[in-house]
C-alpha positions, -999 to 999 in steps of 0.1 A, spaced: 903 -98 214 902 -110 249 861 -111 250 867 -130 214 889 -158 229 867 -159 260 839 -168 234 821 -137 241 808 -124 211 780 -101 204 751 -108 176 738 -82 157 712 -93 128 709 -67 102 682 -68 72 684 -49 42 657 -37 8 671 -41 -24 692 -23 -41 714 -13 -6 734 -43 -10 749 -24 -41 757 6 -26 770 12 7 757 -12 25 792 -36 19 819 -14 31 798 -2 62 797 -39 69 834 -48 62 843 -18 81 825 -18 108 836 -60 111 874 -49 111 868 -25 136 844 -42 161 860 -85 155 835 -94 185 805 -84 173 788 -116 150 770 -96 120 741 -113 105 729 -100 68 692 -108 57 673 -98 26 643 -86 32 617 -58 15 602 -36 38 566 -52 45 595 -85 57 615 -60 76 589 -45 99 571 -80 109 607 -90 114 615 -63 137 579 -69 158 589 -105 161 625 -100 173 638 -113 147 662 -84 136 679 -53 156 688 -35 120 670 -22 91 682 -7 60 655 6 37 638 35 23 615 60 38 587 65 51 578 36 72 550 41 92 553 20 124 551 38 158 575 21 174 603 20 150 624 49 148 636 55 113 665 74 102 677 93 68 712 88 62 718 93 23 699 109 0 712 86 -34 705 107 -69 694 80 -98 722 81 -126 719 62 -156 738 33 -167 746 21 -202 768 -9 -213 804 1 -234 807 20 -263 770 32 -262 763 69 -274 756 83 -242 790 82 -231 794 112 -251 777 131 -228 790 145 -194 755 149 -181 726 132 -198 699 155 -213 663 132 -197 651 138 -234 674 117 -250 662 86 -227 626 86 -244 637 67 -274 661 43 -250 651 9 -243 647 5 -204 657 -23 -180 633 -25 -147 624 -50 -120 594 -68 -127 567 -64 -106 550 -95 -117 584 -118 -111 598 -104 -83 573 -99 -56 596 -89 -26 605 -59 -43 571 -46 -49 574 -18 -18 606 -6 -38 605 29 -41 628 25 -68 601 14 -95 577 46 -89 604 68 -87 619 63 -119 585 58 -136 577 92 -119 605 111 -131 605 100 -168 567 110 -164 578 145 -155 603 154 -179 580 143 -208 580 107 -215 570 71 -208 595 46 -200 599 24 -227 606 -14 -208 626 -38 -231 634 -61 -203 624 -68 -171 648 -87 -141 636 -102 -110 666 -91 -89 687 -55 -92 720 -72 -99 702 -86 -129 696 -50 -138 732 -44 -140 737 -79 -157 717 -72 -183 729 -33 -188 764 -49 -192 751 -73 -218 738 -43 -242 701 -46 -236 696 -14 -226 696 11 -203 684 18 -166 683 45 -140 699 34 -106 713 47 -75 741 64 -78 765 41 -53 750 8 -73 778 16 -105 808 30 -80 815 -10 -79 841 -18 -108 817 -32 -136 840 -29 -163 813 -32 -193 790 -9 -175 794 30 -178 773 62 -161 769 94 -164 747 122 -140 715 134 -155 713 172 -167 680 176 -147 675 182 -108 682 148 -96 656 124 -87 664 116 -48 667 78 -35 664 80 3 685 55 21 672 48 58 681 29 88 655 16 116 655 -3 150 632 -6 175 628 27 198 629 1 227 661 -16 220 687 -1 244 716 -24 235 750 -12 234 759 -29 203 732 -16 186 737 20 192 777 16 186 764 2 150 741 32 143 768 56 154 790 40 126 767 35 101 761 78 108 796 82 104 802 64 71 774 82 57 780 116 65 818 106 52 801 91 18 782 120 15 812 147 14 831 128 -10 807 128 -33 809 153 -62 790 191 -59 768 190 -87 
């Protein structure tokens, strides 16, 4: 407090792939402002190809994205491993199922992010990995609609026009017309990662990693055995 009234405030810039912003990206933020007021966090958007010519040009200390990155001199850090649930709006029949059977998704219209409209999120692993899965278990993802952002995917799950897989932390937000359920199949994993630069030996930094390792590891024993 006494550094904040003195005007002494630290600056941390922090970017972030899509999809983290819906999961737990928020409360580590919130938390970690309540807990450290002199410490100025800056949020940017930006996919991973963004992220890594940010970091070379200095213009961010903080990555959140998905693994593997290849880039010597970034050190990159698992700290969630996110299974894909599904999501389905109100009253649709899969909410009769505790855990959803993969083979009753083939028939079920599919909400993705489009490739073609939304080129930041090309690098998303999220795209192959559901594409991947559904070609395992046995089908081909039927795409109804496609959205340019992943809040759309929610929007238009909520809105009845159809499904989608998603990480598992994007539906814990209250979306009171959209309902989940765990798949009844070894989970497809969605690895959350954080990266700075291997060189960066600021303090605030390394307080901020140390947090973001501690909310994790608490996120990850509240959640459910399976």
């Amino acid at each position: 407090m006494q550094r904040s009234q003195r005007g002494q405030v630290d600056r941390l810039v922090v970017s972030f792939a899509p999809w983290i912003d819906l999961t737990i990206l928020p409360m580590i933020i919130r938390t970690f402002g309540e807990r450290h007021p002199d410490v100025h966090v800056q949020l940017r958007e930006l996919n991973v190809p963004n992220q890594i010519l940010a970091f070379r040009a200095g213009h961010i200390q903080v990555g959140f994205l998905y693994p593997p990155v290849h880039d010597r001199n970034l050190a990159v850090e698992t700290i969630l491993a996110e299974p894909l649930v599904v999501a389905f709006p109100e009253g649709h029949r899969l909410e009769t199922f505790k855990c959803v059977p993969p083979d009753t998704l083939a028939e079920e219209p599919q909400i993705m992010l489009s490739r073609e409209h939304a080129p930041a999120y090309h690098d998303l692993a999220y795209h192959d990995l559901v594409m991947a899965f559904c070609r395992d278990v046995g089908f081909t993802v039927r795409v109804r609609h496609e959205a340019e952002h992943p809040q759309q995917v929610l929007t238009l799950v909520a809105a009845g026009m159809g499904i989608a897989l998603v990480p598992a932390s994007a539906v814990t937000v209250e979306r009171r017309q959209v309902h989940h359920r765990p798949l009844d199949h070894a989970d497809p994993r969605f690895e959350l990662g954080v990266a700075w630069r291997r060189s960066d030996a600021s303090p605030v930094l390394h307080t901020f990693l140390d947090f973001v390792r501690n909310r994790a590891r608490v996120t990850q024993r509240r959640r459910p055995a399976r």
